[in-house]
C-alpha positions as CSV (number, residue, x, y, z in Angstrom):
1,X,-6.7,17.1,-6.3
2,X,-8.6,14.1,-5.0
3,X,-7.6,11.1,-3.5
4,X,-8.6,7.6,-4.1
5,X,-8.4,5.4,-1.1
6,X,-8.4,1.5,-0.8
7,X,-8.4,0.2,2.8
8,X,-7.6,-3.4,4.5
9,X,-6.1,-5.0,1.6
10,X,-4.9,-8.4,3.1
11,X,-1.6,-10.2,1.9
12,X,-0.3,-13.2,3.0
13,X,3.8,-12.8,3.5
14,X,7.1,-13.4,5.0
15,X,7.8,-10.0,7.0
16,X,9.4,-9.6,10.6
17,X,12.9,-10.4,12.4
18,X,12.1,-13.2,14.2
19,X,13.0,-17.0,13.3
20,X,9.6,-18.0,13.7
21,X,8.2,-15.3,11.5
22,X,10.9,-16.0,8.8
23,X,9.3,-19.5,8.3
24,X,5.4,-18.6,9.2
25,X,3.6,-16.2,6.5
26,X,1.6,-13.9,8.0
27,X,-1.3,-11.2,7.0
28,X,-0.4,-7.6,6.6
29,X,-2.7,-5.2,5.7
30,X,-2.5,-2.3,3.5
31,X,-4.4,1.1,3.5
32,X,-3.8,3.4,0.3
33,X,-4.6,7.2,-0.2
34,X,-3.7,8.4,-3.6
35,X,-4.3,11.6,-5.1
36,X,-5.9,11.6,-8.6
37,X,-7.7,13.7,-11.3
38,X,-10.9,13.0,-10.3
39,X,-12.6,15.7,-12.4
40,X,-11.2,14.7,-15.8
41,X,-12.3,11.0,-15.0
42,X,-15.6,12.5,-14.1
43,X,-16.5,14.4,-17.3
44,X,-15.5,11.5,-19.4
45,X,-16.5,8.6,-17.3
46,X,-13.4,7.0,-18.5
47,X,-10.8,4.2,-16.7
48,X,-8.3,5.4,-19.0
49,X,-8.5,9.1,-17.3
50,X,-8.5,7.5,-13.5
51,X,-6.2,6.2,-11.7
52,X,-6.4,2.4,-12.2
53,X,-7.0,1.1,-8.3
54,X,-7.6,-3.0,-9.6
55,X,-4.1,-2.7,-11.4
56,X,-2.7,-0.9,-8.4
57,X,-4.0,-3.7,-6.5
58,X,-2.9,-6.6,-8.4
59,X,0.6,-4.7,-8.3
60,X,1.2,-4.2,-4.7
61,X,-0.3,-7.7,-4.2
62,X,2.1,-9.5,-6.2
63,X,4.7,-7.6,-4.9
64,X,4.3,-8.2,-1.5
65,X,3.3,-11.6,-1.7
66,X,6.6,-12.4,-3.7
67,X,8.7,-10.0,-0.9
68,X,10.4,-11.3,2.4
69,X,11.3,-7.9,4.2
70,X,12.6,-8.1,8.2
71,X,10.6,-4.5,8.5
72,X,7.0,-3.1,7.6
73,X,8.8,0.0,7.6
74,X,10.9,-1.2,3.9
75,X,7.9,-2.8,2.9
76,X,5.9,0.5,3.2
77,X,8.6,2.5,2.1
78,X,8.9,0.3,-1.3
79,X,4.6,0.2,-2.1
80,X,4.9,3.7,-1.7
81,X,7.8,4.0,-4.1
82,X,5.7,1.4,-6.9
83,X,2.6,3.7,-7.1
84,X,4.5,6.7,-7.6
85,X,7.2,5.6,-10.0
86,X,5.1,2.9,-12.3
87,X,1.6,4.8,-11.9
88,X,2.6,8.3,-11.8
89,X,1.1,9.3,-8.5
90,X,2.2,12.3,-7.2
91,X,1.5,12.4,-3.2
92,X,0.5,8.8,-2.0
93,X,0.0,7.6,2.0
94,X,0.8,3.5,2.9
95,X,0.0,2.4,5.8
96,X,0.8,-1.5,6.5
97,X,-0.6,-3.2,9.6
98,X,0.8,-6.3,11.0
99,X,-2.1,-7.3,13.3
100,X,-1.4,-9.4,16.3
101,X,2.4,-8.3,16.5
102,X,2.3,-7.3,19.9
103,X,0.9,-9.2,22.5
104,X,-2.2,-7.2,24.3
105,X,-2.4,-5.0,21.3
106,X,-4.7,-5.7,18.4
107,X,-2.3,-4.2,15.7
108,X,0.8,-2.3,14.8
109,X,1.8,-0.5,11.6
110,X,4.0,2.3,10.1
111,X,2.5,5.0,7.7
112,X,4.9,6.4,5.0
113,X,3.7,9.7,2.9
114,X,5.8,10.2,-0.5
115,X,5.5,13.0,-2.8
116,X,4.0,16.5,-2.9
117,X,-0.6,16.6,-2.3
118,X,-1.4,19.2,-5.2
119,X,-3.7,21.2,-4.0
């Protein structure tokens, strides 16, 4: 199995357990490994035998957008559980940064792995 990958998809949201952050939108970004059937999409040079990454993007997008979570850790959690229950993914990695989170570090993030990698 292969994996299709998207990295440093930005989305502006309401995410942390401060006050300030509860009124301020921030940036997260979002890193995505998902395993596919990369062969099959090969041979037939087909979208409708891939994994569709622009409607997995618009997806997570809207639905972090529309989210207001205290924790990147739910937020991960939840992308993860969207790809694999509405796209059929059967392994999938999310890791979401919140850059800036911590003074004197350039970024912080959680990385959630859901489902079995086929081989």
């Amino acid at each position: 199995m292969d994996t299709i990958f998207l990295r440093d998809l930005r989305i502006t949201t309401i995410v942390g357990i401060w006050e300030w952050e509860r009124r301020m939108p921030q940036v997260v970004s979002i890193d995505l490994d998902m395993a596919a059937d990369i062969p099959k999409a090969a041979a037939t040079d087909a979208i409708e035998d891939t994994l569709d990454y622009k409607a997995v993007t618009r997806r997570v997008r809207e639905f972090v957008e529309a989210s207001r979570f205290n924790l990147i850790e739910t937020m991960a959690h939840r992308v993860a559980a969207i790809i694999t229950d509405e796209f059929g993914v059967p392994w999938v990695r999310v890791s979401v940064h919140k850059p800036l989170a911590i003074r004197g570090s350039r970024d912080v993030g959680i990385t959630v792995e859901r489902g079995t990698r086929p081989a």
